[in-house]
TIVO-2410 file (N, C-alpha, C; in nm, 3 decimals):
# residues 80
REC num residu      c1      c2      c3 atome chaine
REC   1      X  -0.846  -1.685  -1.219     N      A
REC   1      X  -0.726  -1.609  -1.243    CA      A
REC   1      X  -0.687  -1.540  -1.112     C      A
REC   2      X  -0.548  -1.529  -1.090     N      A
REC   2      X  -0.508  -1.455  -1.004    CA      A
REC   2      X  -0.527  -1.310  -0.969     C      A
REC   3      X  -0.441  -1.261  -0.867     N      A
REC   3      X  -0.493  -1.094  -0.844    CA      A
REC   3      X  -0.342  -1.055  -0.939     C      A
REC   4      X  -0.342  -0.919  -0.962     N      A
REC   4      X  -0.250  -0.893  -1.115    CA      A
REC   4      X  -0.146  -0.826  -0.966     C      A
REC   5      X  -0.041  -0.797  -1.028     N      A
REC   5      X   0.070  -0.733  -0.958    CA      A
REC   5      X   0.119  -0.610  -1.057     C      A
REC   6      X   0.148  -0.487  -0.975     N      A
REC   6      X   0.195  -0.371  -1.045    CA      A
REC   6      X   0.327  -0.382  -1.100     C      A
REC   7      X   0.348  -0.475  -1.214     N      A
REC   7      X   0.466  -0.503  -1.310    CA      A
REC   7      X   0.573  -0.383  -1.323     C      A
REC   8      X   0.472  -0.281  -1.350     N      A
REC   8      X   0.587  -0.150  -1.414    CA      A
REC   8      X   0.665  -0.061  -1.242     C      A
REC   9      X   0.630  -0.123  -1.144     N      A
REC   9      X   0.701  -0.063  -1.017    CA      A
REC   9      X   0.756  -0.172  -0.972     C      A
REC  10      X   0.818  -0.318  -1.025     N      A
REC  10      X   0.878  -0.435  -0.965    CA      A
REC  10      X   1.005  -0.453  -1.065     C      A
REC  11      X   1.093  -0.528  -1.034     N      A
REC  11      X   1.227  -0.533  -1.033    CA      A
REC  11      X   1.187  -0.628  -1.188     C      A
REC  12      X   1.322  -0.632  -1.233     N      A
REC  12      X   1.255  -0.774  -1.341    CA      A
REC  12      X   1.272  -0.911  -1.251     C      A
REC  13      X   1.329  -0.906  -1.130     N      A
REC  13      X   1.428  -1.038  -1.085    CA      A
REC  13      X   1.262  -1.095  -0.989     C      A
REC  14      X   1.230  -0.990  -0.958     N      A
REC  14      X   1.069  -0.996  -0.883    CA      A
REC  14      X   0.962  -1.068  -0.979     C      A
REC  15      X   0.996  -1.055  -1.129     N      A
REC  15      X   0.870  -1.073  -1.191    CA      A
REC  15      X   0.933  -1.190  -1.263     C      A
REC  16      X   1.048  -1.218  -1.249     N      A
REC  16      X   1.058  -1.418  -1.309    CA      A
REC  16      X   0.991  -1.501  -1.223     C      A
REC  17      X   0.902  -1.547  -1.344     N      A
REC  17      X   0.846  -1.670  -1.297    CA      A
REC  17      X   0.670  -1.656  -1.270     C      A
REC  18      X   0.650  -1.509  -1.237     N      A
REC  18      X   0.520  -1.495  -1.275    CA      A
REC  18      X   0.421  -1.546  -1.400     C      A
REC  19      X   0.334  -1.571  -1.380     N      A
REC  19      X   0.211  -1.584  -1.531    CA      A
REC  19      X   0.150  -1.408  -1.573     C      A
REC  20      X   0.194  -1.439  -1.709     N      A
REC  20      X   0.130  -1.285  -1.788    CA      A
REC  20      X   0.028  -1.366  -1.890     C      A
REC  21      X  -0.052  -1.252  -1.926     N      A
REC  21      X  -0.122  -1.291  -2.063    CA      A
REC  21      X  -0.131  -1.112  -2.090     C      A
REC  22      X  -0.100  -1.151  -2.197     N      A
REC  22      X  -0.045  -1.030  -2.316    CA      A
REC  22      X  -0.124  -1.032  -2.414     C      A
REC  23      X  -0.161  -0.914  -2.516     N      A
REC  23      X  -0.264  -0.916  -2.636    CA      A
REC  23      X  -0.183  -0.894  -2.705     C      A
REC  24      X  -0.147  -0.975  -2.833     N      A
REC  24      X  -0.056  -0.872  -2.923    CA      A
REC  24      X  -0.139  -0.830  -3.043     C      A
REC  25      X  -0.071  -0.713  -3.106     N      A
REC  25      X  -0.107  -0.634  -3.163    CA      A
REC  25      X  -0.173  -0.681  -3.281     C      A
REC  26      X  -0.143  -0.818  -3.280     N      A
REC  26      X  -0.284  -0.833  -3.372    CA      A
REC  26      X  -0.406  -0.897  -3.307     C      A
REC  27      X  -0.444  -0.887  -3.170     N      A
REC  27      X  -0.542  -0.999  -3.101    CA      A
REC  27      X  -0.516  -1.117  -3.073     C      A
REC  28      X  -0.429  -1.176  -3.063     N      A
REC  28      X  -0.386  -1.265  -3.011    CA      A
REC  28      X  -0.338  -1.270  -2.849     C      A
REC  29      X  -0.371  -1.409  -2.812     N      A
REC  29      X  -0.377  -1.412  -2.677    CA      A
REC  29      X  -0.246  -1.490  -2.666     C      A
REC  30      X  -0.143  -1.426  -2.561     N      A
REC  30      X  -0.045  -1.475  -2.533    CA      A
REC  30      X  -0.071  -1.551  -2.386     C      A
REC  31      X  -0.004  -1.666  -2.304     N      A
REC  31      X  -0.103  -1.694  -2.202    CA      A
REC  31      X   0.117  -1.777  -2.146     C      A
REC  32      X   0.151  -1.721  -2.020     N      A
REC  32      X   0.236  -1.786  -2.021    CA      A
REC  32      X   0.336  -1.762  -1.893     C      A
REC  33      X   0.440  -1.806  -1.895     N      A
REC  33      X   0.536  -1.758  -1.773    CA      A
REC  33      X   0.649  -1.635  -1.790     C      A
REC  34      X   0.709  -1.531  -1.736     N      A
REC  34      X   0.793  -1.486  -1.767    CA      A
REC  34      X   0.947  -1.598  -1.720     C      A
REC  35      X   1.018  -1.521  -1.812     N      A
REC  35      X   1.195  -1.570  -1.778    CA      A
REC  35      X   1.269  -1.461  -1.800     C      A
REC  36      X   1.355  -1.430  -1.676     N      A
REC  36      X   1.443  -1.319  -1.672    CA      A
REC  36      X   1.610  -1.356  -1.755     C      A
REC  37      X   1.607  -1.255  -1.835     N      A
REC  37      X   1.752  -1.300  -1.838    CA      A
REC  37      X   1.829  -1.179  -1.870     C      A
REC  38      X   1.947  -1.121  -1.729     N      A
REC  38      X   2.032  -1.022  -1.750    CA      A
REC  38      X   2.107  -1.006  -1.876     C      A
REC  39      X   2.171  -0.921  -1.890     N      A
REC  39      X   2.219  -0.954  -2.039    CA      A
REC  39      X   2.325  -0.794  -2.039     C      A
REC  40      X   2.434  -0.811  -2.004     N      A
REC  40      X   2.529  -0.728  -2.030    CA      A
REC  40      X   2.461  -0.561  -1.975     C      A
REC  41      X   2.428  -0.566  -1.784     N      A
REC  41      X   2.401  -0.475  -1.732    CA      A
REC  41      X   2.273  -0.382  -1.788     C      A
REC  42      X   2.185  -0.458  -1.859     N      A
REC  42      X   2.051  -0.484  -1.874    CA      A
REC  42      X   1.991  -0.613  -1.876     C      A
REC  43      X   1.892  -0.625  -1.928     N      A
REC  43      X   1.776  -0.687  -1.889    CA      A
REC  43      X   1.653  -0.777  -1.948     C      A
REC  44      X   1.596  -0.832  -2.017     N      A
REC  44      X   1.476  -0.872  -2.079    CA      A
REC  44      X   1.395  -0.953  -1.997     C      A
REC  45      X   1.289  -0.978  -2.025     N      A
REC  45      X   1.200  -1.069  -1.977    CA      A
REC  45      X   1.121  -1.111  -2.040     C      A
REC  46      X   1.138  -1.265  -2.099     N      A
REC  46      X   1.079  -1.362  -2.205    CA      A
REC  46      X   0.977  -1.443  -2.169     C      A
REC  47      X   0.870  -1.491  -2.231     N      A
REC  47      X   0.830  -1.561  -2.216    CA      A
REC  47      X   0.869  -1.723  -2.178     C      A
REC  48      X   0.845  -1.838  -2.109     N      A
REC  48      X   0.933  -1.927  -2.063    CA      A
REC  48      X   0.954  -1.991  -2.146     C      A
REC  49      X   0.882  -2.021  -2.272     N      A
REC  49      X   0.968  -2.109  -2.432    CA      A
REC  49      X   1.062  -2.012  -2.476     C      A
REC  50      X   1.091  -1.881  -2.436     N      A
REC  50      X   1.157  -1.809  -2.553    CA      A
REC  50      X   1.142  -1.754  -2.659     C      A
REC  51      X   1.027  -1.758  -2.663     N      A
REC  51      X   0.979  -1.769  -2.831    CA      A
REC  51      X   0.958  -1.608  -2.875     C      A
REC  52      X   0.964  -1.487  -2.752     N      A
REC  52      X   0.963  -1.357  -2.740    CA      A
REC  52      X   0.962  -1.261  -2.650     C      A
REC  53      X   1.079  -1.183  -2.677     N      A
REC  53      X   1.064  -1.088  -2.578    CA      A
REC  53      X   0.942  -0.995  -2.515     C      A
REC  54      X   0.884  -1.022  -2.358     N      A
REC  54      X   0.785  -0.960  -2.368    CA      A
REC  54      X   0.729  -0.779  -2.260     C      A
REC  55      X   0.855  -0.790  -2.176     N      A
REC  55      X   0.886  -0.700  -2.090    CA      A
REC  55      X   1.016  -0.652  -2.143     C      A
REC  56      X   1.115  -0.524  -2.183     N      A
REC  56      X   1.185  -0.511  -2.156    CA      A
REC  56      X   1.202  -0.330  -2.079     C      A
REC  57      X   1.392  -0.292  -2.061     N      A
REC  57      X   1.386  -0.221  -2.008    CA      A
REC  57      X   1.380  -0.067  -2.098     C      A
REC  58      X   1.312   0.078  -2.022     N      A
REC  58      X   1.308   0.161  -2.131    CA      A
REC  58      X   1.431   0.202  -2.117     C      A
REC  59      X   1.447   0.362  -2.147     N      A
REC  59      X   1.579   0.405  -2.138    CA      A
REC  59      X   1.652   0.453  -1.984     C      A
REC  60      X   1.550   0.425  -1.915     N      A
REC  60      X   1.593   0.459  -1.748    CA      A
REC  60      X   1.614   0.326  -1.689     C      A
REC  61      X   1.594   0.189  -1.754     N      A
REC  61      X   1.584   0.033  -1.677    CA      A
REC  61      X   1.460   0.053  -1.664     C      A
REC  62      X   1.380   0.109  -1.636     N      A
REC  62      X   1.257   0.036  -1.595    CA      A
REC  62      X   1.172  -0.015  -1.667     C      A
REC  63      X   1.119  -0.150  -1.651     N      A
REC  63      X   1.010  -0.271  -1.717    CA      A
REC  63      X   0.894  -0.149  -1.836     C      A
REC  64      X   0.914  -0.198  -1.904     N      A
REC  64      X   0.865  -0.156  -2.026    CA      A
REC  64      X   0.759  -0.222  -2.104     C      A
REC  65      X   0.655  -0.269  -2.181     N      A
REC  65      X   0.594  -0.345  -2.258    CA      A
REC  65      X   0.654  -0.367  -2.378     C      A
REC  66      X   0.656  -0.463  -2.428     N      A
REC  66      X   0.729  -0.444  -2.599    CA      A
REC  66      X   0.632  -0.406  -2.684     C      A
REC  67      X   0.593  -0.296  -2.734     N      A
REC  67      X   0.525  -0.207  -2.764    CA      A
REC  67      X   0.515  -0.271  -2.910     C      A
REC  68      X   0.607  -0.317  -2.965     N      A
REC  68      X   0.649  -0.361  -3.118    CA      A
REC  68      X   0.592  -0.479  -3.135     C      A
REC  69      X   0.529  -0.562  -3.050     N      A
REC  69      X   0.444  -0.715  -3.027    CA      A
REC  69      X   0.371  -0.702  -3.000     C      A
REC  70      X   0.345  -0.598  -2.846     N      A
REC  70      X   0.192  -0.606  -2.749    CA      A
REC  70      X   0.130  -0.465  -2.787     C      A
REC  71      X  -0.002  -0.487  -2.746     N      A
REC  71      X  -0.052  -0.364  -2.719    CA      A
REC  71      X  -0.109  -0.384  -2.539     C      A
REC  72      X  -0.143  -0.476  -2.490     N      A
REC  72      X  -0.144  -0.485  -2.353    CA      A
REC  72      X  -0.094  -0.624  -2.253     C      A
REC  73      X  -0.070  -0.577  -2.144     N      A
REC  73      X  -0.043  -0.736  -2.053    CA      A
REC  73      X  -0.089  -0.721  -1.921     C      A
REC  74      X  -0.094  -0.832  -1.841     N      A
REC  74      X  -0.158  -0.833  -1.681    CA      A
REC  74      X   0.003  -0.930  -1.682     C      A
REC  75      X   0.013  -0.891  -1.537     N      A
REC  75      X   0.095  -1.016  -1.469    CA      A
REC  75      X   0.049  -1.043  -1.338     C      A
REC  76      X   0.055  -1.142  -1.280     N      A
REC  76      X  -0.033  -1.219  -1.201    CA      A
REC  76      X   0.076  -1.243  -1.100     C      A
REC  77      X   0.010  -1.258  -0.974     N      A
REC  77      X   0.080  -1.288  -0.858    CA      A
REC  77      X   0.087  -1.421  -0.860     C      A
REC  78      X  -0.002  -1.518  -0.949     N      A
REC  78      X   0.027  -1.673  -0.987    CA      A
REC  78      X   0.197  -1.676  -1.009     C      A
REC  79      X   0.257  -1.740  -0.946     N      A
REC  79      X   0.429  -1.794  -1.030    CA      A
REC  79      X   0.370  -1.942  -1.061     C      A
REC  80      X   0.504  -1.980  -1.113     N      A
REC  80      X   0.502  -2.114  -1.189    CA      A
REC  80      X   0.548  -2.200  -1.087     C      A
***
């Protein structure tokens, strides 16, 4: 595995394309790429199927965990 990168002090446009693995809140191992996608002067950052939002922004923009899915994530200086 790669060395992790400080996610919550990087841009979202910085962190497309990186590899995360995420725990969600029920133990499950998420293992995958991010995908940025702006969205009406905010922001998300999905996993690369789409299948869930896994970064978004809090109430200041800045990168957030989706608290409502995960309970933790690494993101990796690995990109895709």
């Amino acid at each position: 595995m790669s060395e992790s990168i400080d996610w919550q002090h990087s841009t979202p446009s910085e962190l497309f394309l990186h590899r995360f693995v995420a725990i969600t809140k029920s133990g499950q191992t998420l293992d995958g790429y991010l995908s940025y996608f702006p969205q009406n002067g905010w922001w998300i950052l999905q996993d690369a199927d789409n299948l869930t939002t896994v970064i978004k922004p809090d109430a200041n923009g800045n990168p957030t965990l989706n608290t409502e899915l995960f309970r933790s994530i690494n993101v990796l200086k690995e990109t895709r």
